[in-house]
C-alpha positions in Angstrom: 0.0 0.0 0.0 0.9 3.5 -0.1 3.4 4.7 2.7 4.0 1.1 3.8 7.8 1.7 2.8 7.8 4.8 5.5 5.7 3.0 7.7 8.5 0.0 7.8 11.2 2.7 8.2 9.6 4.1 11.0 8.8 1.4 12.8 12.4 0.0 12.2 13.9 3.4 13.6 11.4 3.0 16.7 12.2 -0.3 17.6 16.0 0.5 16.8 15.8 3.2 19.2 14.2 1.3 22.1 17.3 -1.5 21.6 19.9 1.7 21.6 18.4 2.7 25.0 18.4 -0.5 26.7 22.0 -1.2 25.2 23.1 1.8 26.4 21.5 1.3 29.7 23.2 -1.6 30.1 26.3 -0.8 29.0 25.8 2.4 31.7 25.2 0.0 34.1 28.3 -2.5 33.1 30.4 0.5 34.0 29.1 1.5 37.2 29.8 -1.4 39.0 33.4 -2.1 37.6 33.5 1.3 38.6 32.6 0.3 42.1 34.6 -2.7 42.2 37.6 -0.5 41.1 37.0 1.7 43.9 36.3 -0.8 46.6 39.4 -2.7 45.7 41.8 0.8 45.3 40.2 1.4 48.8 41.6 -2.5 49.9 44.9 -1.8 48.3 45.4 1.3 50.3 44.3 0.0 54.0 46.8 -3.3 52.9 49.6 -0.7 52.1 49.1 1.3 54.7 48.6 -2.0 57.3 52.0 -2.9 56.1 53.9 0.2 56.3 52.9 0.2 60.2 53.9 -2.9 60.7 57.4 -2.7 59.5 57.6 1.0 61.1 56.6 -0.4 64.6 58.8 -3.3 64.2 61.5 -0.8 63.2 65.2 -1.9 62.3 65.3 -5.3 64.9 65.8 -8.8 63.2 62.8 -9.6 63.3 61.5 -5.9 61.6 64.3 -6.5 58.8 63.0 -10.2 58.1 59.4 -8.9 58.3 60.0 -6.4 55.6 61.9 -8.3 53.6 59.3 -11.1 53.4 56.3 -9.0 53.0 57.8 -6.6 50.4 59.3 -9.8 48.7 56.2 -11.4 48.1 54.8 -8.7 46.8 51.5 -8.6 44.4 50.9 -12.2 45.5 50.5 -11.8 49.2 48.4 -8.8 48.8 46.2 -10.4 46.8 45.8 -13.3 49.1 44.8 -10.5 52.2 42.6 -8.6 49.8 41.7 -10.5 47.0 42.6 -9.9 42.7 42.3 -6.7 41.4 39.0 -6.3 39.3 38.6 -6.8 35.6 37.3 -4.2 33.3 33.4 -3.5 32.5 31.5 -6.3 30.7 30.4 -5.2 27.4 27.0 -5.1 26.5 25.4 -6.9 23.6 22.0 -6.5 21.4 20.0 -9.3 20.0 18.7 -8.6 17.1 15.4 -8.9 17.0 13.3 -11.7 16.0 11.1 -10.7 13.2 9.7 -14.1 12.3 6.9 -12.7 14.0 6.1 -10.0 12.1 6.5 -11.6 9.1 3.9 -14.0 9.5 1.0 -11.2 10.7 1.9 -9.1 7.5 1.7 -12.4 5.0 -1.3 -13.7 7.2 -2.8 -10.0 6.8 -2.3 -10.2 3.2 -3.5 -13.9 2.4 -2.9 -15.6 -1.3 -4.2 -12.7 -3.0 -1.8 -10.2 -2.5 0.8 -12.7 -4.5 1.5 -13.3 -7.7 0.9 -16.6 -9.5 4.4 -17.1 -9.6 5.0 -16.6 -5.6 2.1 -19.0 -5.1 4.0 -21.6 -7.6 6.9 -21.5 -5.4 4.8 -21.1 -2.0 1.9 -22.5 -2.4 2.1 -25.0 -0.4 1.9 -22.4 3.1 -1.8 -21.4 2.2 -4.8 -23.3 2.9 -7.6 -23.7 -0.4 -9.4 -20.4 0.8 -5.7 -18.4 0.6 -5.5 -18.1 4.1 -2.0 -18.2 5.6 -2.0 -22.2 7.5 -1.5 -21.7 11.1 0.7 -23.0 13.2 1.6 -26.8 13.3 0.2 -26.6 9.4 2.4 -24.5 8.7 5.9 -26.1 10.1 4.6 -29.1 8.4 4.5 -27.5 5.4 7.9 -26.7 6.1 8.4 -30.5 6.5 9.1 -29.7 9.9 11.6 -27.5 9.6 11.8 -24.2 11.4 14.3 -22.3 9.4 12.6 -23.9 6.3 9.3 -22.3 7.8 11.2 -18.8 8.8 13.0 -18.2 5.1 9.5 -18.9 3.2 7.9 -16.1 5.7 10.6 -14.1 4.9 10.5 -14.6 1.4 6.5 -14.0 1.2 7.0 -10.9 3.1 9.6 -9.6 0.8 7.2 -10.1 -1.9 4.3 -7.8 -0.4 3.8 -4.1 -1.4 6.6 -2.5 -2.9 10.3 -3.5 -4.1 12.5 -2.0 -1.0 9.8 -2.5 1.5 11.5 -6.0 3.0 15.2 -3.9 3.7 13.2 -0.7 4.7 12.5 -1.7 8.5 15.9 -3.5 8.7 17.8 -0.8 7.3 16.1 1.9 9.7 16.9 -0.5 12.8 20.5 -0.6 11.6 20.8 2.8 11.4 18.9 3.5 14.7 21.0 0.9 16.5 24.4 1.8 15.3 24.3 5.5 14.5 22.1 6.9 18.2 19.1 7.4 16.1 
């Protein structure tokens, strides 16, 4: 229909910018608490350094102060980490799903029926619509994939790419794309 290719675009940008936020949410997220650990472990590090400088200074230049100092500044990164545990790593990156428009596919091409296809789309794809041109429904349909969900997934997305005008089946993917990797 008329508009449909905006209508994809924009509702590729929408859903685009919904995943952006919640990416970037996360990701926000992510780097506030390796923030935190940072800071909780610099704050560690800093009572262990200080715990040992009082201990050699109180023990001062005896025997037992110089065998004390050698030992604990000998071991070095090991023994601290064994009082106050390993330093922390970096932030964990977020990641986006893409989103699974199987979905969507199969409302538009049920919305549609046989009708809105040409003979040569129903040659090929038939077999996926029942003797009134309705879209089969769910176990029908996977068997008409014989069984096979990614069989059942490319014809929907096939179908769809087929309906309204040439550019329409990119038009909500590109949009998302661009949302997603450009902020909007």
């Amino acid at each position: 229909t008329a508009g449909s290719t905006q209508h994809l675009t924009t509702a590729g940008r929408l859903l685009g910018l919904i995943d952006r936020g919640t990416l970037l949410s996360t990701q926000d997220q992510f780097d506030d608490e390796a923030a935190q650990e940072q800071a909780a472990y610099s704050r560690k590090s800093a009572g262990y350094d200080a715990a040992r400088a009082g201990l050699v200074y109180l023990l001062g230049p005896t025997p037992v102060g110089s065998l004390f100092e050698a030992g604990i500044y000998g071991a070095g990164d090991p023994l601290k980490q064994s009082f106050i545990g390993p330093p922390p790593g970096p932030a964990e990156d977020a990641r986006l799903n893409p989103p699974e428009l199987t979905s969507h596919y199969l409302i538009s091409v049920a919305a549609a029926g046989a009708d809105a296809f040409t003979p040569e789309t129903l040659n090929t794809y038939g077999m996926y619509f029942d003797q009134s041109g309705q879209l089969l429904a769910g176990d029908e349909l996977l068997a008409a994939a014989e069984g096979n969900p990614f069989t059942r997934n490319s014809a929907l997305f096939e179908l769809f790419n087929r309906l309204g005008y040439p550019g329409n089946f990119v038009a909500f993917d590109n949009a998302y794309d661009y949302a997603v990797m450009n902020d909007g």
